[in-house]
Structures are given as structure tokens and as C-alpha cells.
C-alpha positions in Angstrom: 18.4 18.7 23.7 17.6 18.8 20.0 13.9 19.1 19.2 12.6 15.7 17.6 10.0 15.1 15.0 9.3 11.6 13.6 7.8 10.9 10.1 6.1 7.5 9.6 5.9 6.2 5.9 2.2 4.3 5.9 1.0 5.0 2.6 1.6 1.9 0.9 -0.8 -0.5 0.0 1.3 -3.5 0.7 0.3 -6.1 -2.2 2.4 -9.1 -1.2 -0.1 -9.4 1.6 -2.7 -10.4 -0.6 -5.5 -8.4 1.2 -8.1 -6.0 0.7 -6.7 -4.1 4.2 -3.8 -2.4 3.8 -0.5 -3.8 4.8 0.0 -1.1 7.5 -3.7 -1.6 9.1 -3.5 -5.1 10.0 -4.0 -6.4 13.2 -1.1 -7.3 15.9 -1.7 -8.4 19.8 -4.1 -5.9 19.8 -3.1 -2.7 17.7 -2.4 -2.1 14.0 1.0 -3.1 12.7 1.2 1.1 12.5 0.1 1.3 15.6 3.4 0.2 17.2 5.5 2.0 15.4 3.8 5.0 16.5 4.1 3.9 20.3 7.8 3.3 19.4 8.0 6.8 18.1 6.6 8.5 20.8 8.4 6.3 23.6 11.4 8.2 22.7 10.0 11.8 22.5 9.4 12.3 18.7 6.4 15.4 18.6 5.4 16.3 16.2 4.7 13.0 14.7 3.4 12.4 10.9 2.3 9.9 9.6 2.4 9.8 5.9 -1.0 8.0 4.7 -2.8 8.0 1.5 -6.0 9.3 0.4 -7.9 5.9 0.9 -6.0 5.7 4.5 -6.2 9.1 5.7 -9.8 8.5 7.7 -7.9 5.5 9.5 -5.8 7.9 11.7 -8.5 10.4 13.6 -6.3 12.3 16.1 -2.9 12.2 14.5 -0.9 14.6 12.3 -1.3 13.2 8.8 0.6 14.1 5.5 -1.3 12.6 2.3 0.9 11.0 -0.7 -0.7 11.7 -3.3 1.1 9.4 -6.1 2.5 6.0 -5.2 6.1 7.8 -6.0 8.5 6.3 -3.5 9.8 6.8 0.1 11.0 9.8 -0.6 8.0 11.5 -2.4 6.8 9.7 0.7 9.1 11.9 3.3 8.8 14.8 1.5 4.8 14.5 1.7 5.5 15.9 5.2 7.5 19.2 5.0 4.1 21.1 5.0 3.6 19.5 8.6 6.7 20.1 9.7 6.6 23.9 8.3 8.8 25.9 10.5 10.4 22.8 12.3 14.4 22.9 13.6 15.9 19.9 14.8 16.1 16.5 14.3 14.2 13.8 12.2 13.1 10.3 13.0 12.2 8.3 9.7 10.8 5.1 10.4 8.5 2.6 8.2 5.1 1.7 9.2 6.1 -1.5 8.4 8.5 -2.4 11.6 6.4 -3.3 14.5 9.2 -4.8 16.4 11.2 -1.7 16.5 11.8 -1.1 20.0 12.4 2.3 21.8 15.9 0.9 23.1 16.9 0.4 19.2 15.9 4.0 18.0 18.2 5.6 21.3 20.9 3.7 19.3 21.1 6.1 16.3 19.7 9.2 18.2 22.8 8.5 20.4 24.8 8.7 17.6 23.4 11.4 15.8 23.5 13.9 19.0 26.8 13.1 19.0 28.6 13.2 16.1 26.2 16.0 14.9 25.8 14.5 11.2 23.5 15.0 8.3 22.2 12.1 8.7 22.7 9.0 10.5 21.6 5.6 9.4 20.6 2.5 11.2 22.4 -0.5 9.4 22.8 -4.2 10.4 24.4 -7.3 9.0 20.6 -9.7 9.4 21.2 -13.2 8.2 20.5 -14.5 4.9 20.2 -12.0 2.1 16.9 -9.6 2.4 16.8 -7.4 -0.6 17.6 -4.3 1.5 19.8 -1.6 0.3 23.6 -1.8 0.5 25.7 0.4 2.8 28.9 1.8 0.2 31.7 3.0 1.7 35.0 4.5 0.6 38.5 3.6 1.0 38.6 5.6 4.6 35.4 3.7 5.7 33.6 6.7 5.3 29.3 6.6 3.9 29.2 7.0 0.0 25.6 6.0 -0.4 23.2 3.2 -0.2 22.5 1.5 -3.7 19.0 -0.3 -3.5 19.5 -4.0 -4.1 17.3 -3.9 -7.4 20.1 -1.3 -8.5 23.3 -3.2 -7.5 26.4 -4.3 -9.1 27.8 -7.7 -8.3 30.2 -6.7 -6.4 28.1 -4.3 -4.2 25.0 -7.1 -3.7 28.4 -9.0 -1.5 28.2 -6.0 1.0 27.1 -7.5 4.0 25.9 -4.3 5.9 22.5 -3.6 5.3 20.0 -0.5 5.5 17.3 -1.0 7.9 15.2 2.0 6.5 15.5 3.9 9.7 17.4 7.2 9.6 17.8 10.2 11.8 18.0 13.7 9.9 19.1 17.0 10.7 15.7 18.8 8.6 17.0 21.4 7.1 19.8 18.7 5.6 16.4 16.3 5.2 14.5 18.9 3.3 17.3 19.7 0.8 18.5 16.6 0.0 15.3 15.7 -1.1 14.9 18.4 -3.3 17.7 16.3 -5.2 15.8 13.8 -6.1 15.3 11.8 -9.5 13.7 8.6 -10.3 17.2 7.7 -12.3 16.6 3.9 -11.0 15.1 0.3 -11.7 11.8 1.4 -10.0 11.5 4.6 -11.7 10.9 6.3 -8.0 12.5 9.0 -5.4 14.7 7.0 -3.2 14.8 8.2 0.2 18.3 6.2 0.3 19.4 8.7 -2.5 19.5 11.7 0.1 22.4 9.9 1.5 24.7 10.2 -1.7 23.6 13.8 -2.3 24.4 14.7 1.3 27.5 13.7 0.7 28.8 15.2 -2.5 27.4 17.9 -1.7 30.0 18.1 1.4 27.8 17.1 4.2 28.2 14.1 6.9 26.7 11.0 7.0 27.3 8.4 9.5 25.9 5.0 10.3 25.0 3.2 13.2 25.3 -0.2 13.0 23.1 -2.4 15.3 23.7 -5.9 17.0 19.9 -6.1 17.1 19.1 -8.2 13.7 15.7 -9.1 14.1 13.6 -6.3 14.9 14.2 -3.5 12.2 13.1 -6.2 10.0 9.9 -4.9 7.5 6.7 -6.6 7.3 5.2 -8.0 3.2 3.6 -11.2 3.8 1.4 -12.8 5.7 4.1 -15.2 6.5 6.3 -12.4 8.2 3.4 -10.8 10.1 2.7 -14.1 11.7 6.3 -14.6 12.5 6.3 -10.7 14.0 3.4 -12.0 15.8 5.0 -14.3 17.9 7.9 -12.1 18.8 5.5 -9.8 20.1 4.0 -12.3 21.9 7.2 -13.5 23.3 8.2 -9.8 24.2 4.7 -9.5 26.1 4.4 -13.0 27.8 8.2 -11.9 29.3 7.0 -8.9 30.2 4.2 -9.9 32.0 6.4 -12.6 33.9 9.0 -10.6 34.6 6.1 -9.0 37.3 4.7 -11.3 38.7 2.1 -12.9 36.3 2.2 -16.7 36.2 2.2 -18.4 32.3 2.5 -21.6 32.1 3.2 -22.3 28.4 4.7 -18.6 27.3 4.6 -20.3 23.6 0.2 -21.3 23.7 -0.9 -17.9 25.5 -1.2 -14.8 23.4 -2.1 -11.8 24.9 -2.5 -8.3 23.6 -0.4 -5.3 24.3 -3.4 -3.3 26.3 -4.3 -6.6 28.8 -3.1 -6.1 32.1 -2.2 -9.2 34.6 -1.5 -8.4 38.4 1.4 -10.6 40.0 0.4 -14.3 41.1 -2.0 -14.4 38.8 -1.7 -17.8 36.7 -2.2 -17.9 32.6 -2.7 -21.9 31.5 -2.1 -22.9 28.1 -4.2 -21.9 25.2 -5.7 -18.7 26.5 -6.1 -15.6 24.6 -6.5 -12.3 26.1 -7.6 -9.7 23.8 -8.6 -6.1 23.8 -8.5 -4.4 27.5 -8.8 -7.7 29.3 -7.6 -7.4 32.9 -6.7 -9.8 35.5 -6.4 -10.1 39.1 -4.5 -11.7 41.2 -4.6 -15.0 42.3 -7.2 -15.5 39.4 -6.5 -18.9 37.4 -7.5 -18.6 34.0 -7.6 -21.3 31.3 -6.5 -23.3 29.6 -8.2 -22.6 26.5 -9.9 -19.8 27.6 -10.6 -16.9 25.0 -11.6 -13.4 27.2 -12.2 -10.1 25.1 -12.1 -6.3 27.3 -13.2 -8.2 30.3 -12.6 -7.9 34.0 -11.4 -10.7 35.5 -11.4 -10.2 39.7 -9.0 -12.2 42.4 -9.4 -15.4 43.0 -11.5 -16.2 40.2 -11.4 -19.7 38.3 -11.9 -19.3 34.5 -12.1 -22.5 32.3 -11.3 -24.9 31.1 -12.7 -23.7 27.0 -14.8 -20.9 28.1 -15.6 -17.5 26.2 -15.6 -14.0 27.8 -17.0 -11.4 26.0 -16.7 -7.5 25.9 -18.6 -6.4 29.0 -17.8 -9.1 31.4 -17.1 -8.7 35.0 -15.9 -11.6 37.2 -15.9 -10.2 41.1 -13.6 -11.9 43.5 -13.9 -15.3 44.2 -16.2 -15.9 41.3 -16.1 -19.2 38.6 -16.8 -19.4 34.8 -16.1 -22.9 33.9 -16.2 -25.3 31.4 -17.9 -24.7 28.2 -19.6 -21.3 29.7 -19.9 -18.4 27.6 -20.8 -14.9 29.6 -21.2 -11.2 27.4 -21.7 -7.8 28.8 -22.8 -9.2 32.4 -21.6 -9.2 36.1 -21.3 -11.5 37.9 -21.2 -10.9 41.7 -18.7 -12.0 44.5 -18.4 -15.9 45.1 -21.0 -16.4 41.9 -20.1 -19.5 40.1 -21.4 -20.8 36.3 -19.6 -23.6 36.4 -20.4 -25.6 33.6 -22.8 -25.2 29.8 -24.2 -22.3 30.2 -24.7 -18.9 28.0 -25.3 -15.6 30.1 -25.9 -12.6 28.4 -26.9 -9.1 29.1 -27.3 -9.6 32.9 -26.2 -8.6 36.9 -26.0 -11.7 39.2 -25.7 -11.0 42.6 -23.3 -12.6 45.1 -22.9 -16.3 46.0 -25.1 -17.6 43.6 -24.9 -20.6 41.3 -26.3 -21.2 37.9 -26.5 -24.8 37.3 -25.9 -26.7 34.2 -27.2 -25.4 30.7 -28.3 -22.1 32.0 -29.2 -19.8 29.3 -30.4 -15.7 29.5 -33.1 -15.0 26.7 -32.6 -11.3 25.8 -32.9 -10.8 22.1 -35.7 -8.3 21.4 -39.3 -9.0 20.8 -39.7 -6.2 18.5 -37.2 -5.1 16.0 -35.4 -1.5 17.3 -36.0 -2.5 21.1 -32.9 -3.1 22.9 -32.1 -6.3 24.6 -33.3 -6.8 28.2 -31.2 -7.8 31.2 -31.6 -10.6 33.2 -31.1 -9.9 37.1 -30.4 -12.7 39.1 -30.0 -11.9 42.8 -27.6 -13.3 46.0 -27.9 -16.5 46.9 -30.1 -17.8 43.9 -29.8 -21.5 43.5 -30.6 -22.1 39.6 -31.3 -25.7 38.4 -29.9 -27.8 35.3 -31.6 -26.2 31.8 -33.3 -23.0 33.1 -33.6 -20.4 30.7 -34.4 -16.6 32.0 -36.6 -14.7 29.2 -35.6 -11.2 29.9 -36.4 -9.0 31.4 -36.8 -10.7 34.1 -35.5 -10.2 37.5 -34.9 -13.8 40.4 -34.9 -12.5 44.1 -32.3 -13.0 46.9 -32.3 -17.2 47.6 -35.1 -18.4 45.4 -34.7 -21.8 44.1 -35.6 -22.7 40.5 -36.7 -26.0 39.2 -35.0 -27.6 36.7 -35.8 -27.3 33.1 -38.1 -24.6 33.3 -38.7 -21.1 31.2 -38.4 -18.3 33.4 -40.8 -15.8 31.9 -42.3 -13.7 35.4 -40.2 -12.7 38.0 -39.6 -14.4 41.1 -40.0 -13.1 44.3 -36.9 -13.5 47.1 -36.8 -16.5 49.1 -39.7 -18.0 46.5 -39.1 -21.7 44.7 -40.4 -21.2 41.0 -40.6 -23.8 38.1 -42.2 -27.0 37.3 -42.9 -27.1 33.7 -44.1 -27.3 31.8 -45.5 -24.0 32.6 -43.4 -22.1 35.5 -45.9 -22.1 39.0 -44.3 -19.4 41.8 -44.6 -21.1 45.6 -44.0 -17.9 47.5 -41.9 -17.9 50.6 -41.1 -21.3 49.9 -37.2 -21.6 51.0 -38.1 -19.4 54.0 -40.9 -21.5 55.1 -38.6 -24.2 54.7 -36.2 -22.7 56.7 -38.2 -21.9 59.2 -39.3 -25.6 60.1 
């Protein structure tokens, strides 16, 4: 097969979005809008892959092959910021736009298809999308054969009625890529090099181009507003929830959950609605979580019961058979098998062992005593029964089945089997819950 190099125009700063981050680096389920597009790219065997940035960008891509584009000059000043990267390349080239996160891998085969077999120039991905998006115009001749595209800006009358439309997505043969852009003027409204130019010089000068014309008249669709990322948004979600359904995972309302792209849900698990699951979130099965339930890169075991309106932060762990209920917010802590928080509580920075329960309004204390210390752990061991309004001021570490009293400051540890409290000052009864135990 052909070799396969993609270039990925993400040098623009994307003004309509009315934001200080550029257009291309905002944030979607969980990756850059970019971000996607480079998945997409790579799902279908595109290497090398180049993504054409700016100076101001550049440092936002550690780990990929980047062109720079120097001047604002147009896509293709753009595409021809990469043929130093693609020095010495011989096959075939994927131009997409950093701007398309919906582009699947299923629509770029379409054109590859068609360009491996027909053997073209170029081919171009074209659609007929509803409405009139000011997208360049597909011009044919009498025999139905490419002529050019003609920008919208730059149309006649008569050529703004053509219904097929460019997407912006082209497959080149490089040396064809290359030369036609060489060709280049900035003879237009804009006063910039047109990638869609390349098209009309390819042809006069005696070479093919073909297009591909795709049922698929949502996703090649660019992103210039906030309005239109929030509408990609929910596609993705949809795309996501489906997947995620389609095995195994249980959501309830597809249309209130959002979850990233790196989450993962094992089968009979069950979403409710309202929940979002962010970053590397994972999820068990037979875990219930929600609804309104927001969890951030945390592990999530079997049978576990999350929510109703409770916060996991990065660092969580929930072992099997362990509850975070309502109004409970946990951060970088574990929390061991059969454990349950059930209700008003904020745990931070700790390890809980197994079967324990931290009653109502529990809170860790672990913010530093001394500026440049880091923050203490709580330990908590098996079996610990806490009472209503405890709060642990770390570090401090509770033995296997002590008791706590209610509404006391835990500031000394407590030794195992030991009932500790009364306040307003904590007293320790030592081998309390033992002694009990053994009358």
C-alpha cells in the first residue's frame, strides 16, 4: 500500500471564538479540539503526522512533528509550512483541519478509498450539508469532470447555487501536493494562498482530480464559535455514551451524562443522570454512580454506590463494595473494601481501611502548618466506627475498630480497639471496644 502522511492545519488563532485560547486548544470530552483530529489521523495509518502550529502554539504540542507558519498567509502557506517535514516523503497526503473534531476514521477511508483507486492528483471530500455554510464550491465541467473549487467569498451568483460543498479534507499525491503549491497567488478577496487553488492548477496543468462525495453531512463540519463547539460537544457525547452502551455500560439519560473520551466503564455498570466523568475516570462493574455525581481520574471499584451530588477528585479510589454518598466530597484518598462515607463529609489526603464508616460531617484536616511542608495523610484503619462532626487533624493515624465520639477534634492518634473523643478536648479510653467485647 501507498505510504501515508497527514498534515494538520492548527495554526490559526480562531477569533470568532472570542478567547484568549486558541480555537484549536480548546477543550472537548476530555482532549483538545486538535487532539481528535490527531487520533483521527492516526486511526487510519497517517505517519508521519504534522501538525502545522504557530510560533505562539508550537510549545502546546511536546512529542509531535511540528511545522511553524510563520505569517498568518492561508491554508496553503499553511500546507506548504510542512514540506521541510516531509523532506524526502513518497506517497500519499492526508490534509485535514484542526478544526474538525467529529471527523471520524470511517469518513477519511472514504476518500483514501477513492484515491488508491482511481490513482488521482488529488481527491477531495465534498458533501451537499444543509443550509448554506460559506464553504468553497465544487466547479465542474460539461463532462462532470473537477474544474476547481472557487471560495465562497470569491463566487459568482451562479456558482454560490452549487450545492456540493468542499469539506477541506483532501488526499494528495505529494509530489502533485508540493507543486501545485508552488502555483500559488493571493489573486483573491482574502489576499491569501488557497489551498483550494491547487485543485485548478492541477488541473490545467493536465493532472486528475477527483472528488468524493460523502453522505456523512455533519461531521466534516469546522469549528468558529462557541456555539458550534458546544453543539460538537454533544455529538461527541452522543458518539461516546453509544459507545459505552453498545458494551455493556448502563446510562440512564444518554442526553444528562457526559463523559470523556479516556473514561472507561466495564459492562453492568449503571450511569444515572447528571454525572460527569472526566479525565481517566474508571468504573467497575456493577458500580452505581450518580446522579449528579461529578468524578475526575478516579477509580471507581465493583459494586460501589456513588451519589446522589457527590465530588470525586483526582486521586480517588473506591474498592469494591464501597459508598460515597450524598453531598461527600473525597480527593487523592482510598478508601478500602466495604468503607462507606455516606453522607457530608470532606476526606482528603487519606487511606481508610476496610469496612469502616465515617459518619455524618466528617472532615480530614491536612493543610500544612508551615508554609513548603506537604499536606499530611489521614489513616483511618478496618472497622473504625467514626461519629457525626469528627474532624481528623493530620497526620494522624485511627486503629483497627476504635470508636470515636461525636463532634470531637482528632489531633493524637488512636490506638486499635480504643474509644476516643469527648470534647471538648479528645480523652483516649484504651482497649475500650475490646473490654466491651469481652463482657
Amino acid at each position: 500500500m501507498t505510504p501515508l502522511a497527514a498534515v494538520v492545519m492548527a495554526a490559526g488563532l480562531g477569533t470568532r471564538m472570542r478567547s484568549a485560547t486558541p480555537k484549536h486548544l480548546h477543550p472537548l470530552l476530555g482532549r483538545r479540539m486538535v487532539d481528535w483530529v490527531l487520533a483521527t489521523g492516526r486511526a487510519v495509518g497517517a505517519d508521519p503526522l504534522v501538525v502545522v502550529v504557530s510560533e505562539d502554539t508550537r510549545a502546546a504540542f511536546p512529542g509531535e512533528t511540528t511545522a511553524v507558519q510563520r505569517e498568518a498567509r492561508g491554508t496553503g502557506d499553511a500546507v506548504g509550512a510542512a514540506r521541510d517535514a516531509l523532506a524526502g516523503f513518497d506517497g500519499d497526503v492526508l490534509v485535514l483541519s484542526g478544526d474538525t473534531p467529529l471527523v471520524t476514521a470511517a469518513l477519511l477511508e472514504e476518500p483514501l478509498d477513492t484515491h488508491r483507486r482511481e490513482r488521482p492528483a488529488a481527491t477531495v471530500l465534498a458533501y451537499e450539508p444543509p443550509g448554506e455554510p460559506p464553504y468553497g464550491r465544487i466547479v465542474r465541467g460539461p463532462g462532470g469532470e473537477v474544474q476547481e473549487i472557487v471560495e465562497a467569498r470569491d463566487a459568482t451568483p451562479e456558482q454560490l447555487a452549487i450545492r456540493e460543498l468542499n469539506t477541506s479534507l483532501y488526499v494528495f499525491n505529494a509530489r502533485d501536493l508540493f507543486w501545485a503549491l508552488e502555483q500559488l497567488d493571493a489573486d483573491n478577496d482574502q489576499g491569501e494562498l488557497y489551498l483550494t487553488d491547487t485543485i485548478r492548477h492541477l488541473v490545467r496543468d493536465g493532472r486528475r482530480a477527483v472528488v468524493h462525495r460523502t453522505e456523512d453531512t455533519r461531521s466534516p463540519d469546522g469549528i468558529n464559535t462557541r456555539a458550534e463547539l458546544a453543539a460538537a460537544a454533544a455529538t461527541l457525547r452522543d458518539r461516546i455514551n453509544a459507545a459505552h452502551m453498545a458494551a455493556g455500560a448502563g446510562i440512564v439519560d444518554p442526553a444528562t451524562t457526559w463523559i470523556d473520551a479516556g473514561v472507561e466503564l466495564e459492562a453492568d455498570c449503571t450511569i444515572h443522570p447528571f454525572t460527569v466523568l472526566r479525565g481517566s475516570t474508571r468504573v467497575a462493574e456493577g458500580a452505581e454512580v450518580g446522579p449528579q455525581v461529578v468524578a475526575i481520574d478516579a477509580a471507581i471499584g465493583p459494586r460501589t454506590t456513588v451519589g446522589p451530588f457527590c465530588y470525586l477528585r483526582p486521586g480517588t479510589v473506591l474498592e469494591a463494595g464501597a459508598k460515597a454518598g450524598t453531598f461527600v466530597e473525597i480527593k487523592n484518598t482510598r478508601v478500602g473494601e466495604g468503607t462507606k462515607i455516606p453522607h457530608l463529609s470532606y476526606i482528603g489526603d487519606a487511606d481508610i481501611g476496610a469496612g469502616t464508616n465515617i459518619g455524618a460531617g466528617g472532615v480530614t484536616a491536612n493543610y500544612p502548618h508551615r508554609p513548603g511542608l506537604p499536606k499530611a495523610r489521614t489513616v483511618i484503619g478496618n472497622n473504625v466506627r467514626t461519629a457525626i462532626h469528627n474532624v481528623f487533624v493530620a497526620p494522624v493515624e485511627i486503629g483497627d475498630d476504635a470508636w470515636l465520639a461525636a463532634g470531637t477534634v482528632i489531633t493524637d492518634d488512636v490506638p486499635p480497639g480504643s474509644l476516643a473523643g469527648f470534647p471538648p478536648r479528645q480523652v483516649t479510653r484504651e482497649g475500650y471496644v475490646y473490654d466491651q467485647r469481652d463482657d
